[in-house]
Each structure stands twice: as structure tokens, then as C-alpha cells.
C-alpha positions as CSV (number, residue, x, y, z in Angstrom):
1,X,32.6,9.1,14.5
2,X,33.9,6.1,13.6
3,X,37.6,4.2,14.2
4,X,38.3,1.4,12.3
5,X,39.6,-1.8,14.1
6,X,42.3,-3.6,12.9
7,X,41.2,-7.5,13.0
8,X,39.9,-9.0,9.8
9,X,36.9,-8.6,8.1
10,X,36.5,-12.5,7.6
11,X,36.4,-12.6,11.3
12,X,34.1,-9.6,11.9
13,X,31.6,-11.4,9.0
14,X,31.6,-15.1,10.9
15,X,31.0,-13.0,13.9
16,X,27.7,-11.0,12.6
17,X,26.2,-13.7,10.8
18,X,25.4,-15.4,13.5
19,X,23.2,-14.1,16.9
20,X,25.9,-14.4,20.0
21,X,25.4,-13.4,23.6
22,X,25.8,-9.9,24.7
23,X,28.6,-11.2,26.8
24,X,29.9,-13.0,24.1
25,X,30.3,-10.1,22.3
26,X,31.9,-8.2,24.7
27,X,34.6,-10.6,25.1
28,X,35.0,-10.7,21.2
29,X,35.3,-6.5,21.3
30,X,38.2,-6.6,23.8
31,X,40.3,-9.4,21.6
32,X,40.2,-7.4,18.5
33,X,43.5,-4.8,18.5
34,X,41.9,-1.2,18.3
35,X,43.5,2.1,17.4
36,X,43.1,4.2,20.3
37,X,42.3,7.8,20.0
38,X,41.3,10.1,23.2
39,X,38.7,12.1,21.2
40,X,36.8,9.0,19.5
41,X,34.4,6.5,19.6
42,X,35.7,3.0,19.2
43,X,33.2,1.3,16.7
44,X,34.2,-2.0,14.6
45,X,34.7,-1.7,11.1
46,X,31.8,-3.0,9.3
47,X,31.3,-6.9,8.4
48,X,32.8,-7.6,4.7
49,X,29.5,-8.3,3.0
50,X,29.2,-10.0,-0.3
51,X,27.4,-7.6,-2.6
52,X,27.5,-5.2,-5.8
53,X,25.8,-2.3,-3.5
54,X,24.5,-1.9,0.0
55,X,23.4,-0.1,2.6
56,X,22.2,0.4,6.6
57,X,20.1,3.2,7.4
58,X,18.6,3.7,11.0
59,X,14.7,4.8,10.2
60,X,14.2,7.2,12.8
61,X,17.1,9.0,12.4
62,X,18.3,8.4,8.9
63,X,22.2,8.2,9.8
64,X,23.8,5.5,7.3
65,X,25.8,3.3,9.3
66,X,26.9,0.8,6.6
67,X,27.2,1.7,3.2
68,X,29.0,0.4,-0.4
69,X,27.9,2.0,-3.7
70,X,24.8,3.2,-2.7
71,X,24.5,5.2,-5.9
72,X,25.6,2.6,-8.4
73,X,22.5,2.3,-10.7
74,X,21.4,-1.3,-10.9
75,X,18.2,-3.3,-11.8
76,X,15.8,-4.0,-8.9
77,X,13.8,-6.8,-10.2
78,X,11.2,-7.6,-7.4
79,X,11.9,-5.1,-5.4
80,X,10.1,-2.6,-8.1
81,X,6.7,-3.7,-6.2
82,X,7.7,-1.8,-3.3
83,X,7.0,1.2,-5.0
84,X,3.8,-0.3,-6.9
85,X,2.6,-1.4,-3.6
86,X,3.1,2.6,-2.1
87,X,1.6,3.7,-5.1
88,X,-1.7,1.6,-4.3
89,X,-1.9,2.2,-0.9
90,X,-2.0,5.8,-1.6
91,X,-4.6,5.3,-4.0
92,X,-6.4,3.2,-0.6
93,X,-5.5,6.8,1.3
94,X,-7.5,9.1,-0.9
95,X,-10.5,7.0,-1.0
96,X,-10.0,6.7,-4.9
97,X,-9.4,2.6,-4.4
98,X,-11.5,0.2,-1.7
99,X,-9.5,-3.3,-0.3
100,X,-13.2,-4.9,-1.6
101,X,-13.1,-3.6,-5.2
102,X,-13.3,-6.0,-7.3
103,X,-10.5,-6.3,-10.4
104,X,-11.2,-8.0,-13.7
105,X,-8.0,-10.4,-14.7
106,X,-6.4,-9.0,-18.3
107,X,-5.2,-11.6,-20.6
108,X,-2.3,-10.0,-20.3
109,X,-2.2,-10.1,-16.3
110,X,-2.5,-13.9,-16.7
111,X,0.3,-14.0,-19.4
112,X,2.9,-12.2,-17.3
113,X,5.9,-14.4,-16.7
114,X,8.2,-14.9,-13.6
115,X,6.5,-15.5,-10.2
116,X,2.9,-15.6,-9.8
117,X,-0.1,-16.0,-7.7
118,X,-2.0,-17.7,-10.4
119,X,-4.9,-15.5,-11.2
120,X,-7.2,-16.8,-14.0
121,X,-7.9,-14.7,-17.1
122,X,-11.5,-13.1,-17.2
123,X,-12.0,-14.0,-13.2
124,X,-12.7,-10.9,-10.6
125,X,-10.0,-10.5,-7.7
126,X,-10.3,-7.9,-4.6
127,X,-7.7,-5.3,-4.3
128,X,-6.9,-6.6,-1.6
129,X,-6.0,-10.3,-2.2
130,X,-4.2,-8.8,-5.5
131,X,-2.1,-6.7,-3.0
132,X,-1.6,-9.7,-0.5
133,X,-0.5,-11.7,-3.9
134,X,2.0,-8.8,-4.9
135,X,3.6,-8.8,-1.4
136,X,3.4,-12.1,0.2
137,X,3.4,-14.1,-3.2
138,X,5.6,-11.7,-5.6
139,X,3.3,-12.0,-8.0
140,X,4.1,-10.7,-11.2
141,X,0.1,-11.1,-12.6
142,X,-0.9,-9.3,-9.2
143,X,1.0,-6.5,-10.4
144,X,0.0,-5.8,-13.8
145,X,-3.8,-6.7,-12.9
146,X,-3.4,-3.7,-10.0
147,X,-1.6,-1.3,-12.4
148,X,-4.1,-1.9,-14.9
149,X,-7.3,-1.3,-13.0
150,X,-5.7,1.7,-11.3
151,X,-4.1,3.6,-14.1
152,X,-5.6,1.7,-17.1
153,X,-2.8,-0.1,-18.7
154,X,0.9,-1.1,-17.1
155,X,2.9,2.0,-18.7
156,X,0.6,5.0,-16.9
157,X,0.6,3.1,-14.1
158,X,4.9,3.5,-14.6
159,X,4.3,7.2,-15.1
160,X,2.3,7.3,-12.2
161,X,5.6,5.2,-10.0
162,X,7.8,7.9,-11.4
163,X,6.0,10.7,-10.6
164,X,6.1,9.4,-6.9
165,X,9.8,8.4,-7.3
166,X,10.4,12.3,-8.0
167,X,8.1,13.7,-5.5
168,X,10.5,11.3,-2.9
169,X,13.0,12.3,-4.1
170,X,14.4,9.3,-5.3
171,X,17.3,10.7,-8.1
172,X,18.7,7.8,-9.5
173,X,15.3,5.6,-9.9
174,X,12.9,4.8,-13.4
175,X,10.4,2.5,-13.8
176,X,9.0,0.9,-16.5
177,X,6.6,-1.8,-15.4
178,X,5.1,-2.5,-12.4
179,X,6.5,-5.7,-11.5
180,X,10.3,-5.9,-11.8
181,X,10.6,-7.6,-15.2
182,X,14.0,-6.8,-17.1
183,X,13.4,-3.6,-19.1
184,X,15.5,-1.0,-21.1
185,X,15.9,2.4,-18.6
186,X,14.1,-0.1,-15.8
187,X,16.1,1.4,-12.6
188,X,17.3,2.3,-9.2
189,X,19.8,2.6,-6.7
190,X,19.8,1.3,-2.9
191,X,20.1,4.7,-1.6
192,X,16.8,5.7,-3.5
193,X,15.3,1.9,-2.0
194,X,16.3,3.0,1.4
195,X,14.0,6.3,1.1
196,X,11.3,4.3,-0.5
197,X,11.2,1.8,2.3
198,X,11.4,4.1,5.1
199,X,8.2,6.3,3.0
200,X,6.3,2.8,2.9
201,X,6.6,2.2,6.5
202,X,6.0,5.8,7.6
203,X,3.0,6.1,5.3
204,X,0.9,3.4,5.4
205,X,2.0,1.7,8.8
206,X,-1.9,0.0,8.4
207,X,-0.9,-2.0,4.9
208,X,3.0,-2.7,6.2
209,X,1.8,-5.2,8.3
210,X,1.4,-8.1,5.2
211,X,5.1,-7.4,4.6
212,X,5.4,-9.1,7.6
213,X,3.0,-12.4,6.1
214,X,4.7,-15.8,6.2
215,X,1.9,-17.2,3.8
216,X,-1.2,-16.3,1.3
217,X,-3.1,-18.8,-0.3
218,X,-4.9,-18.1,-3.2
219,X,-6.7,-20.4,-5.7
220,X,-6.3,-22.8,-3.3
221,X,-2.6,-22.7,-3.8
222,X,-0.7,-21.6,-0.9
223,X,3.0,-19.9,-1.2
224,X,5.3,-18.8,1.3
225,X,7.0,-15.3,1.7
226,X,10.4,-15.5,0.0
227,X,11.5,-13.5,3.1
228,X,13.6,-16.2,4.9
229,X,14.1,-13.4,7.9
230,X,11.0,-13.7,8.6
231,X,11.6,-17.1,10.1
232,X,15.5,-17.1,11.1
233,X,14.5,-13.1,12.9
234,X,11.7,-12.6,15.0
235,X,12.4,-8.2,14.4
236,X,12.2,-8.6,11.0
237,X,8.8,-7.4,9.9
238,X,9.5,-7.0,5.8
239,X,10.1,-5.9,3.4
240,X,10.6,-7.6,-0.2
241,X,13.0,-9.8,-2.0
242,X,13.9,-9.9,-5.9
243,X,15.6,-11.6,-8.7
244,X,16.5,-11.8,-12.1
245,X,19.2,-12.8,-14.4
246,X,20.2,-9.2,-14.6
247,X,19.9,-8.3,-11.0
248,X,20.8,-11.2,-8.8
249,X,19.6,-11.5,-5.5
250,X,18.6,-8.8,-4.1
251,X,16.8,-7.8,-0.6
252,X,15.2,-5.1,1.0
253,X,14.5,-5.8,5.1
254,X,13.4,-4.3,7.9
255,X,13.7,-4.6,11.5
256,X,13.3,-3.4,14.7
257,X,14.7,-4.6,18.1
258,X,14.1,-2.5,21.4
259,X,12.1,0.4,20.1
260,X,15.1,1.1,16.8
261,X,14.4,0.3,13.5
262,X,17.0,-0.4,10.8
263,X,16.4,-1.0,6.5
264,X,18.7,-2.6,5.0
265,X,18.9,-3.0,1.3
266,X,21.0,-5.7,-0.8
267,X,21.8,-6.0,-4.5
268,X,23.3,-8.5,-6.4
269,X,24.2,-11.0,-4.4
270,X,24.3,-14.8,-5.6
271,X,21.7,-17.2,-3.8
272,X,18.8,-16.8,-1.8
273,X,20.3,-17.7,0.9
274,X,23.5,-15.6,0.4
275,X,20.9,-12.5,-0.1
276,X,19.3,-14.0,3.5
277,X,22.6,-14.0,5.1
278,X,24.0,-10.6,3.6
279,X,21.0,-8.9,5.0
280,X,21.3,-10.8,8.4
281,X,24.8,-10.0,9.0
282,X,23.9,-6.1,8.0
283,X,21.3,-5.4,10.7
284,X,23.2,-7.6,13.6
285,X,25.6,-5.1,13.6
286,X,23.6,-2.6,13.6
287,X,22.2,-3.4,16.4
288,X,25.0,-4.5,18.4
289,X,26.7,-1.5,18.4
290,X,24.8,1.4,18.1
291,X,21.3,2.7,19.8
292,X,18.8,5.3,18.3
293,X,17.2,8.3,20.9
294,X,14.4,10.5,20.0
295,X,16.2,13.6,21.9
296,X,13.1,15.8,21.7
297,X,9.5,15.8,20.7
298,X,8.1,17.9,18.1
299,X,7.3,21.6,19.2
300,X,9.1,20.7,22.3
301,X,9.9,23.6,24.3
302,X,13.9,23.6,24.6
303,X,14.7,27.6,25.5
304,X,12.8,30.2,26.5
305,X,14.6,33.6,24.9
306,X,14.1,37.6,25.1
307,X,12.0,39.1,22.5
308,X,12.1,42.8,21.8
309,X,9.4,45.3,21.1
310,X,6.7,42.4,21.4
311,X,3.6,42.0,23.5
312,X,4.6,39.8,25.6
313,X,8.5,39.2,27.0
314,X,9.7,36.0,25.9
315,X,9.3,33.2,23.4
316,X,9.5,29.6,23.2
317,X,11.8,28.0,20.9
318,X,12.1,24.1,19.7
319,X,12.2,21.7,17.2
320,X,9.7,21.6,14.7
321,X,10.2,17.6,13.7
322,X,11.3,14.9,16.4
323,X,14.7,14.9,16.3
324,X,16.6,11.1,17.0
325,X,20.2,10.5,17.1
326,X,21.9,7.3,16.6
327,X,25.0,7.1,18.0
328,X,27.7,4.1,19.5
329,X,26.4,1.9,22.2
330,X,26.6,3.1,25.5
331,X,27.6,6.3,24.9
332,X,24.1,8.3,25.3
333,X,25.3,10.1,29.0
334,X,28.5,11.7,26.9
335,X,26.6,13.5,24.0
336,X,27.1,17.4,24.4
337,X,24.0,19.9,23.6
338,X,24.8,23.1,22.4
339,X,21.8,26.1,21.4
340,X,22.9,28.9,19.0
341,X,20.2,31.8,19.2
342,X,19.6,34.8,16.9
343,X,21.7,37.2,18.7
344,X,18.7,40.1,18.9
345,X,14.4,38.8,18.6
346,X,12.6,41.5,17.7
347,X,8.6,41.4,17.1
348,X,6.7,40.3,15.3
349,X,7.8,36.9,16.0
350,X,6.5,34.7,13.5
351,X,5.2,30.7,14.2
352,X,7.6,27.8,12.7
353,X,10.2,31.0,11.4
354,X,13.8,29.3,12.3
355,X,15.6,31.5,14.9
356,X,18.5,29.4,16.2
357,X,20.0,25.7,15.7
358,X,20.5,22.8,18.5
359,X,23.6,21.4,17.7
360,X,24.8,17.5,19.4
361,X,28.3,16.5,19.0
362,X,29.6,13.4,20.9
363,X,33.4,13.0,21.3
364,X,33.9,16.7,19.3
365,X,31.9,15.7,16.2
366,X,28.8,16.6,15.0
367,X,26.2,13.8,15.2
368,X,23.0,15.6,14.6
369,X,21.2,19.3,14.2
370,X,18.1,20.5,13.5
371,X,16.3,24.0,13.6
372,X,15.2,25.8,16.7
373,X,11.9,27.1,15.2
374,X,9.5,29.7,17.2
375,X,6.3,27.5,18.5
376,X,4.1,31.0,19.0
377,X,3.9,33.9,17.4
378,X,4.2,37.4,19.3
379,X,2.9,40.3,17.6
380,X,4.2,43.7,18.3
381,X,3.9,45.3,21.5
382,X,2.1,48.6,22.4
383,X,3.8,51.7,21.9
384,X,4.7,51.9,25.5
385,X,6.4,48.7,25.1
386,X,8.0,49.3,22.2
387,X,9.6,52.2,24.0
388,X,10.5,51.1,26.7
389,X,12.3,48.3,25.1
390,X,14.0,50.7,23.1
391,X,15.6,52.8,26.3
392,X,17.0,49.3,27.7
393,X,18.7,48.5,24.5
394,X,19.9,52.3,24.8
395,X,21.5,51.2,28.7
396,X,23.1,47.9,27.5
């Protein structure tokens, strides 16, 4: 779908790092030399963005609109308590955890290096200021005190992680420790952090809200967010930053702006504020140039077809998932919608069995498909009906 434009990258990076006008950016569109093409979409190439891998995925859709590397394997530092966070929460789900429970603070919990929310040896902490301190703090003893009192020491607690990496589907990720600490076969890629993030926020919408926590004090020590979105962008609601030695700078944020939502993941960058900036530059253009619509509902009704030997005439097909598309800006009133339907329905008709596909294309490409899935079932007909069907198939 998309055509490359043939001004500079440098200029198309000054351009998205900063928020400009609407107008302003149309008058930036029509000075860039474009590559004209009757059947296309005219999209600019994506800002040059200064990191080892990356990637922009719309959440509601899932169409990857930026993307370097996703696959490279790399060490996540920090960004490994996204996943310790999601298992917690789902701990929180199954009743198996409470916010109020009170933890007991390991030696080693206290011990643990890097950043910290400064828990005391042999004190009690809730769950849920040990969770705040993992998310809003990054704190490396909030992790290890929640993997412990969960899965009863830091390397279950792992297992458990990996089992919910696999169950994800995340292909490329392993975890070791709960925190992000640098660690032989301690690993994942941004495609996999992509999937994790958009899990997070579909999950456990309730607990996603701290992501979105300037501050926590705890101990009487107060720490900000190292989320510097969170001040520059008022859409940015999370998710996590990282870093280590090994990993660089690396970022994991979400936003949403006029009912889309985009993740963005960054690794290895070099600053905090390069990391900032990467991110920043990633999700405006996002925004500026393409738009996300939920096309249908799910078990919406999109054709009514002929059904054969059954008890009743006619069934309803649809989707069986909401089905968005995300597509160039401004081009929602030229997407084409085709149906293909199982040539012959004959009963029983089964509930949620796939009988035909919605296809969209926009400018002759494919942008999105899904299932057309029966939403009743029709059993079969008496044997009246069944023969009388039969002689109309005979006189077609």
C-alpha cells in the first residue's frame, strides 16, 4: 500500500519529531517530490529513526506500519517487567493474589541491584504498592519480592513468564529473571514486545491505568516515571522504559489519539532522551497519516444467504471478531468490500463454522480479511422440505 517519497529521511525525521499543525503538514506533503502511480496510495516513507530494532503496530488492527529488525533477538532490560507485571495481574484475575496481600521483603529482594523502590529487608509490602513500585518506580527489589511471594523463588517465577510468553505466542522471547538484569539466554525481540503490550492492555485494562503514573512515593521517597512521554504527550498512557549496558535505551509506549491506538517499541538507542525522541517521532507519524476503523462488530450480520434442505430458508453470516482496518488518511470513502460465499449451504448449518470471507482492498490491494462465520445454527428441515428443495435444485 505504500509509495515511497523521494525527499530525505533527515527531513522527514526533523519533521516528525516535532508536533506541527495539520495545515502545516499539508503544506510540508505537497513540497516533498512523490512518485505518482494511478493505482496507489501516496504515504511518506517512514522517519529515519535511530535504533538497532523497531517497530509501529496499530492495536486494534495489528497492521505494522513502521518496522526495522523486528526479529533481531536482543536484551530487554526493564522492559522484562512488562511481562512480570501481566503475569501478576493474572494472578489478581483468578483470585489466587489480593492488591491488599501483604509480601514479606527477602534479603535477597533488598539486595537486588539497578533501580529500586527501596524496600527494607524483613518489612511487609501490599501487592499492590510492590506493583506500583515495579511500574512507576522500575524497581528491581519490587520485582524479585513479587516473583518470590507468587512462585516462591525468582527462577519459577521465570518458568512461570515463559510459559505465558509461549501461550502468546511470543517465538523469539526467554526469561530468566523477573526484573531485566543482564543474564545468559535472558531475551526477546520487539515483534514479541509488541504482542505482549497489546495482551497487557487488552487484558487487564483495570491495572494499565498506573502505566500511565507520573509518580509513587514509597518510604517516603518519591520517584518519577522514567516515561518522559508522559509529560511531552498528553496520548501517551505507558508503557515502560529500560536499560542496561547490554541493551541501551530502550522503550516500549503507548498511545492513543482520536479513538486509535498505536505501540511502539524501541531498542537500543543511546540516551534517555534519544529513546524519548525515537518513540515520539514513531507514533507522530503514525498518526499523521493513517486512521484505524472498526468496519464491523462482532456477530454482525453482513449477508443473509440461501440455505438448502434446512428448517428455515436463510442464514445470517458475519464476523466472528471486530474486524478494524488501518489504512492512509483520508481514504476511508475509497475502500472496496467484496463477500465470497460457499457456492451451495446445505443443513445442518452449524454456529461459528466459517462459510465465506469478507475481503477489503483499497487502491487494488488487500488491506484486511477476516471469516464470514454462520451466527445461528439451522438444523435440517422436515422431509417435505428437504424435498422440495431437492426438485428446485433439479429446475436450476
Amino acid at each position: 500500500m505504500m509509495v515511497l517519497l523521494s525527499k530525505s529521511d533527515n527531513l522527514m525525521h526533523l519533521f516528525f519529531r516535532n508536533h506541527l499543525s495539520f495545515s502545516a503538514a499539508l503544506l510540508f506533503l505537497c513540497s516533498l517530490q512523490t512518485i505518482q502511480a494511478a493505482d496507489s496510495i501516496l504515504i511518506p516513507s517512514p522517519p529515519t529513526i535511530i535504533g538497532t530494532s523497531y517497530i509501529l503496530q496499530d492495536f486494534n488492527s495489528g497492521e505494522v506500519l513502521v518496522e526495522k529488525e523486528p526479529d533481531k533477538i536482543l536484551a530487554p532490560a526493564s522492559l522484562t517487567k512488562i511481562m512480570s507485571a501481566y503475569v501478576v495481574f493474572k494472578e489478581l484475575k483468578n483470585d489466587k493474589l489480593s492488591l491488599d496481600e501483604m509480601v514479606t521483603v527477602s534479603e535477597k529482594a533488598w539486595k537486588t541491584p539497578g533501580s529500586r523502590m527501596f524496600i527494607e529487608v524483613g518489612k511487609q509490602v501490599s501487592v499492590e504498592n510492590l506493583l506500583k513500585g515495579m511500574i512507576i518506580q522500575s524497581g528491581n527489589d519490587a520485582s524479585v519480592a513479587l516473583a518470590e511471594h507468587i512462585a516462591g523463588n525468582e527462577a519459577t517465577f521465570a518458568t512461570m513468564m515463559n510459559a505465558e510468553a509461549k501461550r502468546l505466542g511470543l517465538t523469539n522471547t526467554n526469561f530468566t529473571n523477573s526484573m531485566g538484569l543482564p543474564a545468559e539466554n535472558h531475551h526477546t525481540t520487539a515483534k514479541d514486545l509488541v504482542k505482549l503490550t497489546h495482551a497487557l492492555i487488552h487484558d487487564f485494562p483495570e491495572f494499565y491505568a498506573w502505566d500511565s503514573q507520573k509518580e509513587f512515593t514509597y518510604n517516603k521517597i518519591t520517584q518519577k516515571n522514567r516515561n518522559r512521554l508522559l509529560w511531552k504527550d498528553n496520548s501517551v498512557d505507558g508503557v515502560k522504559t529500560g536499560h542496561t549496558d547490554e541493551a541501551g535505551y530502550c522503550m516500549v509506549a503507548s498511545a492513543k489519539r482520536d479513538g486509535m491506538r498505536l505501540i511502539a517499541v524501541i531498542m537500543g538507542t543511546k540516551s534517555e532522551s534519544s529513546r524519548a525522541t525515537e518513540t515520539q517521532t514513531l507514533l507522530n507519524y503514525g498518526f499523521r497519516f493513517f486512521e484505524t476503523h472498526r468496519l464491523y462488530q462482532a456477530e454482525q450480520s453482513l449477508k443473509q444467504v440461501r440455505v438448502w434442505r434446512g428448517e428455515r430458508k436463510e442464514v445470517k453470516l458475519g464476523v466472528a471478531e471486530e474486524l478494524y482496518v488501518t489504512i492512509a488518511k483520508r481514504h476511508y470513502k475509497d475502500l472496496k468490500i467484496e463477500t465470497k460465499i460457499d457456492k451451495k449451504i446445505t443443513a445442518p448449518v452449524e454456529k461459528g463454522k466459517e462459510y465465506g470471507t469478507v475481503y477489503i482492498s483499497l487502491a487494488g490491494k488487500k488491506v484486511a480479511s477476516a471469516p464470514l462465520v454462520a451466527l445461528e445454527g439451522i438444523a435440517v428441515g422436515s422431509i417435505l422440505q428437504r424435498v422440495y428443495d431437492d426438485v428446485l435444485e433439479l429446475l436450476e
